[in-house]
C-alpha positions as a Markdown table, in Angstrom:
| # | Residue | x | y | z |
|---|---|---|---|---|
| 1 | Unk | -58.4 | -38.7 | 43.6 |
| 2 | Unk | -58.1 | -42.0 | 44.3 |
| 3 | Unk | -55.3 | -44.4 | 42.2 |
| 4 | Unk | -55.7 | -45.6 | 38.7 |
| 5 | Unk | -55.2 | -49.1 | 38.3 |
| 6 | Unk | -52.8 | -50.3 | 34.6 |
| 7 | Unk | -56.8 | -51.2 | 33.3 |
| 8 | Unk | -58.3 | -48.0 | 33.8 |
| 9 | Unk | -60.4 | -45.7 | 31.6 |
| 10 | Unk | -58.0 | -43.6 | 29.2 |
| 11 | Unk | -56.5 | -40.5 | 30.4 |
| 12 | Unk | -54.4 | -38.0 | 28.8 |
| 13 | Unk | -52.0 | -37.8 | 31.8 |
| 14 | Unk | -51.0 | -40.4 | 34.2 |
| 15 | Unk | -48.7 | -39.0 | 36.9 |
| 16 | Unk | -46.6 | -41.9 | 38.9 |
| 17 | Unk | -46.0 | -40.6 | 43.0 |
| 18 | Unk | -45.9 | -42.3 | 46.1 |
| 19 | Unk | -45.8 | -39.4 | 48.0 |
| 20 | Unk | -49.4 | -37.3 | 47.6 |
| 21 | Unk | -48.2 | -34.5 | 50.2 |
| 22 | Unk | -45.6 | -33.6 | 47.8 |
| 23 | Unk | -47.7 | -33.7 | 44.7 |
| 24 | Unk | -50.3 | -32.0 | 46.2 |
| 25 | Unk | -50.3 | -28.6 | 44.3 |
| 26 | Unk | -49.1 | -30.4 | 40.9 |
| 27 | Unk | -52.7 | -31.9 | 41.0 |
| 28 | Unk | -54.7 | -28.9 | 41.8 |
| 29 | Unk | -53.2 | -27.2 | 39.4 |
| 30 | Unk | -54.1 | -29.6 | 36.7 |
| 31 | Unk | -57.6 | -30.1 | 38.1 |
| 32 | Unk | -57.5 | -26.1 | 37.8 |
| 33 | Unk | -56.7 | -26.5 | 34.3 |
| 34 | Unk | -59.2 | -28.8 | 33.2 |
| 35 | Unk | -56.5 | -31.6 | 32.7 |
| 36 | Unk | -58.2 | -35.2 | 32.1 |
| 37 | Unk | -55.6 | -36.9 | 34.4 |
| 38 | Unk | -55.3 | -39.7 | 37.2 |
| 39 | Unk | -52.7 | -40.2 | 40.1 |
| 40 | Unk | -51.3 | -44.1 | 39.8 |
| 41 | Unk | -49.8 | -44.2 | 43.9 |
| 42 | Unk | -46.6 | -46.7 | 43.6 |
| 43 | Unk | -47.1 | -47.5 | 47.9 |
| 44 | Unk | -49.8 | -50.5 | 46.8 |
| 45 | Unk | -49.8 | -51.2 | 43.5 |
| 46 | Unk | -50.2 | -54.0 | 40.7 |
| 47 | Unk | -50.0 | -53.9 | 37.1 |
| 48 | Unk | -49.9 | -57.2 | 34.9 |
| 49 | Unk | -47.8 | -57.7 | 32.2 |
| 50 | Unk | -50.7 | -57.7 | 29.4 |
| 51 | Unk | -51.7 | -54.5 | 30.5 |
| 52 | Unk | -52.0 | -51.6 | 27.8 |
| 53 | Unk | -50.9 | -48.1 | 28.4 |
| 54 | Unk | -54.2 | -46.0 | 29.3 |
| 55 | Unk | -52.5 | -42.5 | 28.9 |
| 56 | Unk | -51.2 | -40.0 | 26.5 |
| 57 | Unk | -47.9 | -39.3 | 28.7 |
| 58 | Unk | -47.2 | -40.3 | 31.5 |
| 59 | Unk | -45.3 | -38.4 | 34.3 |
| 60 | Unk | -42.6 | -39.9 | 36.3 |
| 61 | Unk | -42.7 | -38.4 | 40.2 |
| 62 | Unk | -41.4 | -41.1 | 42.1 |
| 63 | Unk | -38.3 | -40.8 | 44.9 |
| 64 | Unk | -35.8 | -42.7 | 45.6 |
| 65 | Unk | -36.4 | -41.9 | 49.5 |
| 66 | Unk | -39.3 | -43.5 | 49.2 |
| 67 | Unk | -38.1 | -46.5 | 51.6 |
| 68 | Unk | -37.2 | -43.9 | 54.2 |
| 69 | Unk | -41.0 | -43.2 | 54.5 |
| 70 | Unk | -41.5 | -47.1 | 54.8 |
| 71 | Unk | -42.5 | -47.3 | 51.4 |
| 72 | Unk | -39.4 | -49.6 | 50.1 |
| 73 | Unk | -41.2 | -51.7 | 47.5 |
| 74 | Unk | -42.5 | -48.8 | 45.6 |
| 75 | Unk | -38.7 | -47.8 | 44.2 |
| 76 | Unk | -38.7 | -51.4 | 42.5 |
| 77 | Unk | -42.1 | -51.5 | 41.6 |
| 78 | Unk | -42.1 | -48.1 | 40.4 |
| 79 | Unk | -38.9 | -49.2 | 38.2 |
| 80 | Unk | -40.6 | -52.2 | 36.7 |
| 81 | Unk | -43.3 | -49.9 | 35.9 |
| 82 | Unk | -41.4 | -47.6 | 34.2 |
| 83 | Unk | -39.5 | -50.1 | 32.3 |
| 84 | Unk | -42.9 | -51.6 | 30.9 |
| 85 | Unk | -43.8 | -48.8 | 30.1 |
| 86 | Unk | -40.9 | -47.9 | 27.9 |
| 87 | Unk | -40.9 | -51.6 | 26.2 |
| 88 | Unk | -44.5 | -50.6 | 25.3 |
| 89 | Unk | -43.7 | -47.5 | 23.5 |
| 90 | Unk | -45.5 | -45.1 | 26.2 |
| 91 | Unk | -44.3 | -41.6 | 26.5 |
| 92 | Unk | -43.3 | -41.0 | 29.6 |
| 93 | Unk | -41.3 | -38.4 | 31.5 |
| 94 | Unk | -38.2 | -39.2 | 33.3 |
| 95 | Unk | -39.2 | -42.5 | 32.9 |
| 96 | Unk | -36.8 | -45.6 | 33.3 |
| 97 | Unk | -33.5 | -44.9 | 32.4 |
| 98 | Unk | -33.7 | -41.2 | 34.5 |
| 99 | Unk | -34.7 | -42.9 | 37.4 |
| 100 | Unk | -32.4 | -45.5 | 37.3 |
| 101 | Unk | -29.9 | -42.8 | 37.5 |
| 102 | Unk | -31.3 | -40.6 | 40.0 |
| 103 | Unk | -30.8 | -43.9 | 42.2 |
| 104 | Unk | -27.3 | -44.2 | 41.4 |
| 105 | Unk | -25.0 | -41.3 | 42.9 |
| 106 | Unk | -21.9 | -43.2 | 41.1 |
| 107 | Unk | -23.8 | -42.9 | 37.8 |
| 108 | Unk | -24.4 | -39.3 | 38.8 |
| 109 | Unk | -20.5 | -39.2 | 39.4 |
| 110 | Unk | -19.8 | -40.9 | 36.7 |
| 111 | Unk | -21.6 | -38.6 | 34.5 |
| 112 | Unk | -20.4 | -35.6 | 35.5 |
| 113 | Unk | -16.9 | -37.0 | 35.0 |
| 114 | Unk | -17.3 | -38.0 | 31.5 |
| 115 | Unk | -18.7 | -34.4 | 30.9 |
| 116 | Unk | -15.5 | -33.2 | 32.8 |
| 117 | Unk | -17.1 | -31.1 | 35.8 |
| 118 | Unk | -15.4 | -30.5 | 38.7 |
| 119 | Unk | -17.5 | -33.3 | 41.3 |
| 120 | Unk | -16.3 | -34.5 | 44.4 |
| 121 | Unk | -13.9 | -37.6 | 44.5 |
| 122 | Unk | -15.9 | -40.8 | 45.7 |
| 123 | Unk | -15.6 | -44.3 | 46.2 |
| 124 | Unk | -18.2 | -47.1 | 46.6 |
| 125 | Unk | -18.4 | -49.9 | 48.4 |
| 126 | Unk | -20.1 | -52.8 | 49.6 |
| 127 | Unk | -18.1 | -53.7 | 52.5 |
| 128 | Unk | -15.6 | -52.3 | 54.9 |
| 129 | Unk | -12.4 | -54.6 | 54.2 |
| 130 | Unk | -13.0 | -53.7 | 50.8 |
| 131 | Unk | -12.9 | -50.0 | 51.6 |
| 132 | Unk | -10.1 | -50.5 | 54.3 |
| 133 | Unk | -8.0 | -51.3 | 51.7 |
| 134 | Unk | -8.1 | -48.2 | 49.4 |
| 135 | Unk | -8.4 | -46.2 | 52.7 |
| 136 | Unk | -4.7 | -44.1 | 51.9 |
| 137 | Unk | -7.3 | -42.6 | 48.6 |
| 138 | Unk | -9.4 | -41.0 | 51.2 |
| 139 | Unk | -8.8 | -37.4 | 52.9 |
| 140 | Unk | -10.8 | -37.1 | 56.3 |
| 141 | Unk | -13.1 | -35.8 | 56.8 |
| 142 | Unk | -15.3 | -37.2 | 54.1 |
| 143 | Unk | -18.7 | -37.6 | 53.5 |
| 144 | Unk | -20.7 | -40.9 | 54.0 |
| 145 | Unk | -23.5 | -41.5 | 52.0 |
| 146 | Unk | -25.7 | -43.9 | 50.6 |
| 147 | Unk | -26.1 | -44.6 | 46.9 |
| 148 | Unk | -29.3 | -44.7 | 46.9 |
| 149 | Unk | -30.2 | -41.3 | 48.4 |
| 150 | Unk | -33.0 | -38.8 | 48.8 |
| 151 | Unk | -33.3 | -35.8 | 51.0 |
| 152 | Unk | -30.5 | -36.0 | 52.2 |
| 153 | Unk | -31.0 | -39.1 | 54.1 |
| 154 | Unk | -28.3 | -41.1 | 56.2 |
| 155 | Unk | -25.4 | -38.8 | 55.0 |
| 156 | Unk | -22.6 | -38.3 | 57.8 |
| 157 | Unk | -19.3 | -36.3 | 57.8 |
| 158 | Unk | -16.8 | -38.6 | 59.0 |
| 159 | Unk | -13.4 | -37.9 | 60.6 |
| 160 | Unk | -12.0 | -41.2 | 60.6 |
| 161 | Unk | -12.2 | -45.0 | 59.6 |
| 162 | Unk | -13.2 | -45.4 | 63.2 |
| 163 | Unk | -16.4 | -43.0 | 63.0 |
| 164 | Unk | -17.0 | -45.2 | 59.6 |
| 165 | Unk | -16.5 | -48.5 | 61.5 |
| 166 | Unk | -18.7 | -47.1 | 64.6 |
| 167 | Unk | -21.6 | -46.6 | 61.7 |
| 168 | Unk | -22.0 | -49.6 | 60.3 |
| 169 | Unk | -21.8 | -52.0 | 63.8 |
| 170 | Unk | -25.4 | -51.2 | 62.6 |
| 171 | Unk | -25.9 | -53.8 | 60.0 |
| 172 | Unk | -29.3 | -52.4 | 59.2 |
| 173 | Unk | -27.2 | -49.1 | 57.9 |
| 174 | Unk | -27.0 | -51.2 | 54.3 |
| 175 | Unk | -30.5 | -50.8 | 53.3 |
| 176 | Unk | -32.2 | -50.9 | 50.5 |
| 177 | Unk | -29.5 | -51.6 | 48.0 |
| 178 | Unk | -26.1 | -52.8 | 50.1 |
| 179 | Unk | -24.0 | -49.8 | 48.5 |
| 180 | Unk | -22.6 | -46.5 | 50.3 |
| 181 | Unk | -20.5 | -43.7 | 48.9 |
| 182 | Unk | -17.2 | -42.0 | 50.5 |
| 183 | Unk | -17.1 | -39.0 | 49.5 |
| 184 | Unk | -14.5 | -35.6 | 49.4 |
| 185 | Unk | -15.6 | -33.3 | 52.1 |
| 186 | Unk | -15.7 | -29.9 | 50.5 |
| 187 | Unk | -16.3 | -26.9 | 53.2 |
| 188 | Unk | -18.1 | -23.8 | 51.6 |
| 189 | Unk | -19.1 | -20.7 | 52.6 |
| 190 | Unk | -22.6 | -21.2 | 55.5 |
| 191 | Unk | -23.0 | -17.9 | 54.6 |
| 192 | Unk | -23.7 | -18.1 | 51.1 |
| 193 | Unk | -25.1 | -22.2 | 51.2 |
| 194 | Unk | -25.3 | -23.9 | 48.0 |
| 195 | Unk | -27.0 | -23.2 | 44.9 |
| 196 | Unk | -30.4 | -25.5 | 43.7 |
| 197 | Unk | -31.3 | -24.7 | 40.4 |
| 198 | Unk | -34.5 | -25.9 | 38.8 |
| 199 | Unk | -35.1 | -27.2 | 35.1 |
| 200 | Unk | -38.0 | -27.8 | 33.2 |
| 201 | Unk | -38.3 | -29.0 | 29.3 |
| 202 | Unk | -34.0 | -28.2 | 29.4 |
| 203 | Unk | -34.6 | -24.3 | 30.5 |
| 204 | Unk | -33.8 | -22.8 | 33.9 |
| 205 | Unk | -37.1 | -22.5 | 35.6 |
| 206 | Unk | -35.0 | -20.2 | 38.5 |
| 207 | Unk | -32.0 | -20.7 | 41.1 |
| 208 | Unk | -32.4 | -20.7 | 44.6 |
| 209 | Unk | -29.3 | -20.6 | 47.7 |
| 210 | Unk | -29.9 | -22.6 | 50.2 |
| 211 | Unk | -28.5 | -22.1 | 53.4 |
| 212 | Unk | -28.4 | -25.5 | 55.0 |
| 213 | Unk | -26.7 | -24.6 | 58.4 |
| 214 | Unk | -25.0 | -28.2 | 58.2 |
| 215 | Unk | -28.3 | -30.0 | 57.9 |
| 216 | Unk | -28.7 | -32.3 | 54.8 |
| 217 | Unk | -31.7 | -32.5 | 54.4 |
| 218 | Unk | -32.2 | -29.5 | 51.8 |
| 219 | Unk | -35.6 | -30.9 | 50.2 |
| 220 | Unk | -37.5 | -28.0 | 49.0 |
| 221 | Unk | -40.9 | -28.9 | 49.7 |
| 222 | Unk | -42.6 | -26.7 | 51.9 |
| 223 | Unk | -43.5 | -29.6 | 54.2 |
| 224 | Unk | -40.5 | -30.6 | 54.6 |
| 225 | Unk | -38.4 | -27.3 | 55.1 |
| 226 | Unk | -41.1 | -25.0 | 55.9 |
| 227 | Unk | -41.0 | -21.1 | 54.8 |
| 228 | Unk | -42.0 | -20.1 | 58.3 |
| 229 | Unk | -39.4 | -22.0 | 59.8 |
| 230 | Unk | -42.0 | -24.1 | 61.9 |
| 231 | Unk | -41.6 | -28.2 | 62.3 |
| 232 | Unk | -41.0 | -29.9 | 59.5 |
| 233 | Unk | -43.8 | -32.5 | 58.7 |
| 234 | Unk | -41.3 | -35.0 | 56.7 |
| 235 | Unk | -40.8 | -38.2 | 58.2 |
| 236 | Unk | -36.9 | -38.1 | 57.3 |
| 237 | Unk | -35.2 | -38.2 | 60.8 |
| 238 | Unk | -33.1 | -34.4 | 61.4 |
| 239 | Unk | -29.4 | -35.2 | 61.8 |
| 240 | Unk | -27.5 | -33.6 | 64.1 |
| 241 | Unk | -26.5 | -30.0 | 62.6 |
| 242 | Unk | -24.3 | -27.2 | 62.9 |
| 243 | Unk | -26.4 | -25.0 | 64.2 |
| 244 | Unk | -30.0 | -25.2 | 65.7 |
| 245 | Unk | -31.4 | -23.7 | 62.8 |
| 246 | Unk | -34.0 | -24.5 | 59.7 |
| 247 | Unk | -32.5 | -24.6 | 56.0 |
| 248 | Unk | -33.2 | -21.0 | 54.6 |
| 249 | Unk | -33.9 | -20.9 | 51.0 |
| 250 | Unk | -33.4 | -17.6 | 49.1 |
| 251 | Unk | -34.5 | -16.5 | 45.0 |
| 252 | Unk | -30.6 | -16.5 | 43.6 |
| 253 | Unk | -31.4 | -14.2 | 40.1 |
| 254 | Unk | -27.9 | -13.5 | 39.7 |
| 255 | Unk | -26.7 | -17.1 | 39.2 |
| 256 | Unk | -24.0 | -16.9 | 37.1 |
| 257 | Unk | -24.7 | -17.7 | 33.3 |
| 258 | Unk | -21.3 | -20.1 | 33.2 |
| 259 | Unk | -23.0 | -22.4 | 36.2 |
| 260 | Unk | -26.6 | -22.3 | 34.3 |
| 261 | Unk | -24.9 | -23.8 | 31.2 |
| 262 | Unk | -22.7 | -26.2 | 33.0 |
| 263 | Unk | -26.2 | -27.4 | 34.5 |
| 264 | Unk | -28.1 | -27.9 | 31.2 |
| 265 | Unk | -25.3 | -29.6 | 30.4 |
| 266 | Unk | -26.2 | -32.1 | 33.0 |
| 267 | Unk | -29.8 | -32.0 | 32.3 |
| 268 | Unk | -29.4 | -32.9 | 28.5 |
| 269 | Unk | -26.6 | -35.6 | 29.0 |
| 270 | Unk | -28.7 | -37.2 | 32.0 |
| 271 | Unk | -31.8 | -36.6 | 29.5 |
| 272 | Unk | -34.0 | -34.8 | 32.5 |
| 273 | Unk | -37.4 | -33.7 | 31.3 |
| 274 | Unk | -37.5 | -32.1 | 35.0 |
| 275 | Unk | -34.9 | -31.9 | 37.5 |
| 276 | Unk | -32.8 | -29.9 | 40.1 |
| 277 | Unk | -29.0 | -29.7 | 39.9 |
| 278 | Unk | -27.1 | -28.7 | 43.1 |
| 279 | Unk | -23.1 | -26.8 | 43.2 |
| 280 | Unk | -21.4 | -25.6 | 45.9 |
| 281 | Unk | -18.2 | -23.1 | 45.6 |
| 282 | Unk | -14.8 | -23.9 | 47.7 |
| 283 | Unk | -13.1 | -20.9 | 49.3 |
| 284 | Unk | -10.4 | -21.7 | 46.8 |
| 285 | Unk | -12.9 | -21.4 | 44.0 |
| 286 | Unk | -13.9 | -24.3 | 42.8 |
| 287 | Unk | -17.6 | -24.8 | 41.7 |
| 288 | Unk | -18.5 | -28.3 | 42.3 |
| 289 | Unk | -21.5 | -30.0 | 40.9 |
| 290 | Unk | -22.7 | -32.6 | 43.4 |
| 291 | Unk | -25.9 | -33.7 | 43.1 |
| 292 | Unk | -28.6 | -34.1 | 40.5 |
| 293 | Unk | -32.3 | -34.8 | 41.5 |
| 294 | Unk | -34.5 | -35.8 | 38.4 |
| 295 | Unk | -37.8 | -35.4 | 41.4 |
| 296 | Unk | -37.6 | -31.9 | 41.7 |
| 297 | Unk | -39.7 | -30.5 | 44.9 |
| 298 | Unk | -40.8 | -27.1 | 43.5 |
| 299 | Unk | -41.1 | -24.2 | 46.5 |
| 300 | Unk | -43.5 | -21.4 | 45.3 |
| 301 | Unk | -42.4 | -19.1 | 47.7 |
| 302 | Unk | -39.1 | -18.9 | 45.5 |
| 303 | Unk | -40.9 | -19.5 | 42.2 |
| 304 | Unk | -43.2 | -15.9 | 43.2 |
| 305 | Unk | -40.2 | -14.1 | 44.0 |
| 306 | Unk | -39.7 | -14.3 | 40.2 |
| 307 | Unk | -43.4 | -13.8 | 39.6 |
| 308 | Unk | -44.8 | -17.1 | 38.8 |
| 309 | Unk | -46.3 | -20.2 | 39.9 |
| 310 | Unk | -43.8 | -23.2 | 39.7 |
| 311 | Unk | -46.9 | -25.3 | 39.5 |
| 312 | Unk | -49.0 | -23.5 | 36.7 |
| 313 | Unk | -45.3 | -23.4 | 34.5 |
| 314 | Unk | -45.3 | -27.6 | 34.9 |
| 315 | Unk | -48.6 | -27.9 | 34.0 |
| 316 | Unk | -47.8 | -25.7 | 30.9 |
| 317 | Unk | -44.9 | -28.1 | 30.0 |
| 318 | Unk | -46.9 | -31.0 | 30.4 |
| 319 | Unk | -50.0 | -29.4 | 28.4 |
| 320 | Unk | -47.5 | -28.6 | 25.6 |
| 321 | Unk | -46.0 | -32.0 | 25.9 |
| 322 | Unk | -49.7 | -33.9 | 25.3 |
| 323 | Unk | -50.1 | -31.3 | 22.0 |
| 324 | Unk | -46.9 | -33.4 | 21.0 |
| 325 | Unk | -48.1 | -36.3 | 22.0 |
């Protein structure tokens, strides 16, 4: 389907992307459903300021690792959009001020502290003197990472100030928004991976473990991690990783009821109408929240092992969400 323009004909759904690989089985599964809906592809796009929302609801899928595909300007545009969009009174779905946050990890932090979960210690930064001098805060190895992240890009584990220094004699390293993260290292069982689990409307939609064999890139798009463990199709670089091994993802039914509510928690402070929320657990026990996604990557492989289609559940949500509307 090709991209709505802000002046198209009216629509019940509107559903904002820049990534139609990943969106993909959302939109058969509306056109399965009969949905009167149009894509509106944030890549290329222009809307003017006397434009009048042309939609019921409106469905926020953008990613903030949009720039890694070469797509940097649709993050900003997408933003602007979103914020229009709001000022207008238009319903929309983790719209502005949830994707504002999803591009912050020290909003994400900062979140989870004021809720008081256990998250790993961070500072940010926009240079390394600055850094350098709060270095005695920081227990090696860390974690390097951007602020603005997705998939898992451009993270590092670091042993040192030097491996930190040796990063950034690449200059280009700062893009797209001149911040990075330091971040406590915390080692957890490869065995067991970490836990993804998925909300829709403020309920658990399921759990997953993910098995990540020291990759970071734990997106759970089939294209990207694929269930057959063939090449991945994503255009995010592989890092070097543990072991020569794809992520595994596995159904997690058992996820403990105190981690599910910790995690809608998150979801209804962070004000997710669809999200993931990631924990890991320490040998020592700790259960550290450590990333919150509000573009959740649905895999139906997982979704079937609990006898459903991810897909058909969303377009329920949204469906039940235009009765509202």
């Amino acid at each position: 389907m090709s991209n709505v323009s802000a002046v198209a004909d009216p629509v019940d759904l509107v559903v904002i992307h820049e990534h139609p690989e990943w969106q993909k089985p959302l939109f058969e599964a509306l056109d399965r459903r009969g949905v009167s809906w149009a894509p509106f592809d944030i890549k290329s796009a222009a809307f003017g300021d006397h434009d009048v929302p042309r939609a019921k609801l409106y469905f926020n899928q953008a990613s903030p690792s949009a720039y890694l595909r070469g797509n940097t300007r649709a993050v900003p545009l997408g933003l602007a959009y979103l914020r229009q969009l709001q000022w207008q009174g238009a319903r929309v779905l983790n719209g502005a001020d949830v994707f504002a946050f999803e591009l912050s990890k020290t909003a994400q932090g900062a979140l989870l502290r004021t809720l008081g979960i256990d998250h790993p210690k961070a500072l940010t930064f926009n240079s390394l003197e600055a850094l350098r001098r709060r270095r005695d805060e920081v227990s090696w190895p860390a974690l390097l990472k951007p602020e603005q992240g997705g998939s898992g890009a451009r993270i590092s584990v670091v042993d040192s100030f030097a491996d930190v220094e040796a990063i950034f004699a690449d200059e280009n390293i700062w893009q797209p928004d001149n911040l990075f993260l330091l971040q406590e290292y915390l080692p957890h069982d490869p065995e067991r991976g970490i836990v993804r689990m998925e909300f829709l409307g403020g309920e658990l939609l399921y759990a997953m473990r993910v098995v990540t064999h020291g990759r970071f890139n734990l997106c759970p798009a089939p294209v990207c991690n694929p269930d057959d463990g063939s090449a991945s199709a994503c255009e995010i670089p592989a890092v070097a990783a543990v072991a020569d091994k794809p992520v595994e993802f596995y159904p997690f039914p058992d996820v403990p009821d105190a981690a599910v509510a910790t995690a809608k928690r998150i979801v209804t402070a962070a004000r997710l109408d669809v999200g993931g929320i990631e924990y890991l657990e320490t040998p020592d026990g700790r259960r550290v929240f450590y990333d919150i996604n509000a573009n959740s990557n649905l895999r139906p492989s997982i979704a079937q092992a609990f006898g459903f289609d991810p897909f058909e559940r969303v377009v329920d949500f949204l469906q039940a969400q235009l009765r509202r509307s």
